[in-house]
N, C-alpha and C positions, 0 to 999 in steps of 0.2 A: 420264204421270209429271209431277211437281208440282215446282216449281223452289220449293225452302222456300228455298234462300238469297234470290231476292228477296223471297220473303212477310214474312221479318227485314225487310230493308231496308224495306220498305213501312209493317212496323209500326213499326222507328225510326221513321221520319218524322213517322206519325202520330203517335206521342208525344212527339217534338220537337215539331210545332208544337205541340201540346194546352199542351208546358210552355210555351211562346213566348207563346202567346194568355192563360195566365194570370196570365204577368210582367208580360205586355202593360197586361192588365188590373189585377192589383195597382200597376202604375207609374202607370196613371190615375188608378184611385183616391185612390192618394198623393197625385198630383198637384194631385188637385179637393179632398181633404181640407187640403193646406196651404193650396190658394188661401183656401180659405174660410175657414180659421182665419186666416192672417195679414189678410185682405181681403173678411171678411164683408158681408152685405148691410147695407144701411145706411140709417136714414131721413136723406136728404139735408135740409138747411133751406131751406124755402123761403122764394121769392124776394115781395117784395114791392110790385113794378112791375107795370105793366100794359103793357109794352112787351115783342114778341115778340125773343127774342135769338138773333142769328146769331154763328157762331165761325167761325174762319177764322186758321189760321198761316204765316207768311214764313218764311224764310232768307235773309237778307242776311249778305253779306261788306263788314266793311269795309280797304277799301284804302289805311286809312293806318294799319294798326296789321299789324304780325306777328304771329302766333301765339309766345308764351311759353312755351306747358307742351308744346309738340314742339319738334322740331329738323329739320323738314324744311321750314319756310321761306314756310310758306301765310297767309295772310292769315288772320284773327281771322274765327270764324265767328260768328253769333249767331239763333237762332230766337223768333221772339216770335209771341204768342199774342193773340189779338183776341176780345172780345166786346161786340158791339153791336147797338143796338135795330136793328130791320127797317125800321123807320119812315122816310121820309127826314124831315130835319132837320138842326138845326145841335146838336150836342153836344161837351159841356168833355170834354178828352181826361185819364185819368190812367194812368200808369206805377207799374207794380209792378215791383217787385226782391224775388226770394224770399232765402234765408237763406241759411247756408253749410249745404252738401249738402242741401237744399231740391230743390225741383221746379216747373216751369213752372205745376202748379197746387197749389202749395200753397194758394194762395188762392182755388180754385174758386167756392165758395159767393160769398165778397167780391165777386168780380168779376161773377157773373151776377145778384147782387142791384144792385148799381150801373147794370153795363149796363140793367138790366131798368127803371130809375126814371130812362135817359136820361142813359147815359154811354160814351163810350166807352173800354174800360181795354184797355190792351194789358202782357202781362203777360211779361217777357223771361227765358229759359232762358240761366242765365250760364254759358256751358260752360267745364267742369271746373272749376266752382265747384258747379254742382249736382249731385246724386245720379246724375242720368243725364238728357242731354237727347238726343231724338229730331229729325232735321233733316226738313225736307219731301222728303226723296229719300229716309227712312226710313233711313239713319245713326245711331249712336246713341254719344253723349260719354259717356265714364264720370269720377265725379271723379277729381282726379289726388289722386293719394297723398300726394305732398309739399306740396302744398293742405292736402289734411286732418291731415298730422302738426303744420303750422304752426298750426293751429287749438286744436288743444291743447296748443300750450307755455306752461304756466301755465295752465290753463284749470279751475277751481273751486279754485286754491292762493293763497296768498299770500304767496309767497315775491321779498320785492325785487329779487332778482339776477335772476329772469327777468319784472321791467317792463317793460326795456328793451327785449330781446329780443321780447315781445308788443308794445311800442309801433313795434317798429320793424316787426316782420311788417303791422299794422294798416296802414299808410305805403302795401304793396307792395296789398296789399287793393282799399282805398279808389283807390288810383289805377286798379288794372283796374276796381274797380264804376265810377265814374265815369264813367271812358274810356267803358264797355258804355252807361249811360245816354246819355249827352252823343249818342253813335252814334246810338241809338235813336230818342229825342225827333228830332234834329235831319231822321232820314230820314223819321218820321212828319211832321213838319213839312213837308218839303219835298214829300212825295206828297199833303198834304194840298193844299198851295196851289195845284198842278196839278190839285187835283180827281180825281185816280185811281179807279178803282175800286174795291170791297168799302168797307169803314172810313173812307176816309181822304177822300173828300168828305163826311163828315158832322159834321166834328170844329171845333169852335167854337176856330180857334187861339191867341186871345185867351182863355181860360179852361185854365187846367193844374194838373193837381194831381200829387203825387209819393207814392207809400204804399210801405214796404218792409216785410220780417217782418227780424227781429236783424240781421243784417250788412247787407238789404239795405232796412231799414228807415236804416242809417246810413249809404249810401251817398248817400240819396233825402234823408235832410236835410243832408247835406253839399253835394249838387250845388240845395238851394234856397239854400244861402248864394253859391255861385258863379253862378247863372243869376238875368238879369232879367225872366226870364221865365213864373218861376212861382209861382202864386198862394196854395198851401196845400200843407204837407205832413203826413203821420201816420206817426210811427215805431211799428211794432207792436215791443217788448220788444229794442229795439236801442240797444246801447249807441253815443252819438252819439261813436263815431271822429275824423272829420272835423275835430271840434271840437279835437281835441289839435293845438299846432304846437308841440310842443316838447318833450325830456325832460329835465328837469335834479333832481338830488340824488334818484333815485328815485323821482321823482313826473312824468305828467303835466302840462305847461304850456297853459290853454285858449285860447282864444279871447278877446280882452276885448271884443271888439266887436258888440255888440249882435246876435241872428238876427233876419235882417227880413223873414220870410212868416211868417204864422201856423203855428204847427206844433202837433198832438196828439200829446200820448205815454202809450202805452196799454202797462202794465205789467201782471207781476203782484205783489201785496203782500211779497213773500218779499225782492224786492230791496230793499225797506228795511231788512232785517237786512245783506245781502250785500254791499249797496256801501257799505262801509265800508274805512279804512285800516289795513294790517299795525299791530301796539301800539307797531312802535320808530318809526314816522312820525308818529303823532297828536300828541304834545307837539311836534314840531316844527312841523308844519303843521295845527292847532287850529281854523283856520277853513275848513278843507278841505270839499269837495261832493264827488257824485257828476257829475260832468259834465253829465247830462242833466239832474239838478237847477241845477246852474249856468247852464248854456243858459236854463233857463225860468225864473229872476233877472232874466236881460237881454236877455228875448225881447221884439220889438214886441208879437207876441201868444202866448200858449204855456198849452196845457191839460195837466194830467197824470188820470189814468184809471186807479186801480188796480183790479186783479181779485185778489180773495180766491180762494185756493184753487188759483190757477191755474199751471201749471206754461208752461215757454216753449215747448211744443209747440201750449197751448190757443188760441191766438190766429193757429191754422193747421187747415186739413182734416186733419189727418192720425190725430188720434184718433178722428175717426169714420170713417176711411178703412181704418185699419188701427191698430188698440185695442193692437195687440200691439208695434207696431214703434214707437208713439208712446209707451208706456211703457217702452219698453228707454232712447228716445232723452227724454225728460223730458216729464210732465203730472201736473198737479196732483188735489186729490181732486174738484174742480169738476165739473158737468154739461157734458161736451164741448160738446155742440148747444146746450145754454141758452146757452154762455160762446160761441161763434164767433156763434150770434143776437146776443148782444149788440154784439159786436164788430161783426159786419157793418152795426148799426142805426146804430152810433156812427159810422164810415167814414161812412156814407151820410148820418147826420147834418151832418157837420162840412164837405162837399164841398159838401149844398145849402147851405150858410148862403156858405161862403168864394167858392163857384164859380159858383151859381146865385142866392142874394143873397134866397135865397124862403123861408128859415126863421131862427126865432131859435134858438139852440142852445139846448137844454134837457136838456145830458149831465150825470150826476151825477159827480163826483169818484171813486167809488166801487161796483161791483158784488160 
């Protein structure tokens, strides 16, 4: 005699899993159909060095700063990312700073074409300033929210009542970027002089360069106004912050005093409509600049670089990294990879001439 109640049960089962295995399977599918849509394959640009490049990332704590965006009292974490020639040697060290909500590689390409021509760039994850940074114990920061809501007060408006309010957020900014670099450079510094292992016996510490993308491009030419110790900086599409001490009648108060490292400032063409002043402020202040054009007025040395076409994503990996999430967050109608090739040519340009003293610049005004 046949026990039909288990033969039921038996067949549930088997058609439970059959539907299990094929959700299973439609959730992978999904899964590899978004990756790939958001984060297609991609012809990465290549690098133009003949030097084999090793990577290699830290997590350092530093112990004179608290952590601000919690409230349980931990020191400031910070993970920074290394790419350097194989080769032993002496090589100029330069510090990248990504953007707000940015990634430890936004500047991938940049930095392996550098390294690759005999550099060492150490490229720092500003946590809870960037999109998401990962520690070397595999932890993972995510931005903080009130970060990014400050990011957008006023942010594509031109309404004066909230300058202030953006000039004053900028303040809280530039002092955490700062702080984050000043940290950085100075432990890279000190593990250099002792010779340490990976990176940091290879670093010419007499030679420094500073490159940031938008906020952390301004964080990188404001700590070359403050430090003696660095030789060349490049703002990728960052408005120079730093430069403001002041807010009075609506407006931005600059800097008078002269930038004294070379700096490049590599835009795209659009901010010449953009920075401009609200209609009720013009007749008052007539002679007015956009800041980073006022800076390179009364720079020791100062190049400007605009890109036709290009949007402030283009002068980062991200549109060839992910087409889709670079257009939601801004790029222009430009050739992604043609526009970061040239960027990256231009970087590498301006470091051999300031840092390595072996080329004459021969960047055009204009891409």
């Amino acid at each position: 005699m046949h026990n039909t109640g288990d033969g039921k049960q038996k067949s549930r089962r088997k058609r439970l899993v059959k539907v299990l295995l094929i959700f299973l399977f439609i959730a992978a599918a999904a899964g590899i159909l978004f990756k790939f849509i958001m984060f297609p394959p991609y012809d990465a640009p290549a690098v133009s060095g003949n030097y084999k490049v090793l990577i290699r990332e830290y997590t350092w704590v530093d112990e004179n700063r608290v952590e601000t965006f919690t409230d349980s009292g931990e020191n400031r974490e910070l993970t920074v990312k290394f790419w350097y020639p194989e080769k032993e040697g002496s090589y100029p060290l330069v510090i990248f700073s990504h953007g707000a909500f940015g990634v430890i590689d936004s500047n991938y390409s940049t930095c392996m074409e550098l390294a690759s021509n005999g550099y060492v760039v150490a490229s720092i994850g500003h946590t809870y300033h960037a999109m998401y940074v990962k520690n070397v114990e595999g932890k993972t920061f995510f931005v903080d929210k009130d970060f990014m809501q400050s990011v957008f007060v006023g942010n594509g408006g031109d309404d004066p009542e909230l300058e202030k309010q953006v000039y004053e957020n900028s303040l809280i900014w530039m002092e955490l970027r700062t702080a984050d670099e000043n940290f950085v450079l100075d432990t890279i510094l000190e593990k250099a002089e002792n010779k340490e292992e990976g990176p940091f016996g290879l670093i010419d510490a007499d030679k420094i360069g500073l490159m940031g993308h938008s906020m952390g491009g301004a964080s990188s030419v404001q700590l070359g106004r403050e430090r003696t110790d660095i030789d060349a900086v490049i703002d990728l599409e960052g408005t120079m912050l730093g430069e403001y001490i002041g807010f009075e009648d609506g407006i931005e108060i600059y800097n008078k005093e002269p930038y004294p490292v070379p700096v490049l400032d590599v835009f795209g063409t659009r901010l010449y409509d953009q920075a401009v002043l609200p209609e009720e402020l013009k007749e008052k202040y007539p002679d007015w600049q956009y800041v980073n054009f006022y800076v390179g007025e009364h720079a020791k040395e100062y190049m400007a670089v605009a890109f036709h076409d290009a949007g402030h994503l283009n002068f980062t990996d991200l549109p060839l990294i992910s087409p889709v999430l670079a257009k939601l967050m801004g790029v222009g109608k430009v050739d992604a990879k043609s526009c970061i090739e040239n960027v990256n040519a231009i970087v590498l340009e301006w470091f051999d001439h300031y840092l390595k003293g072996n080329s004459e610049l021969d960047i055009k005004p204009e891409y």
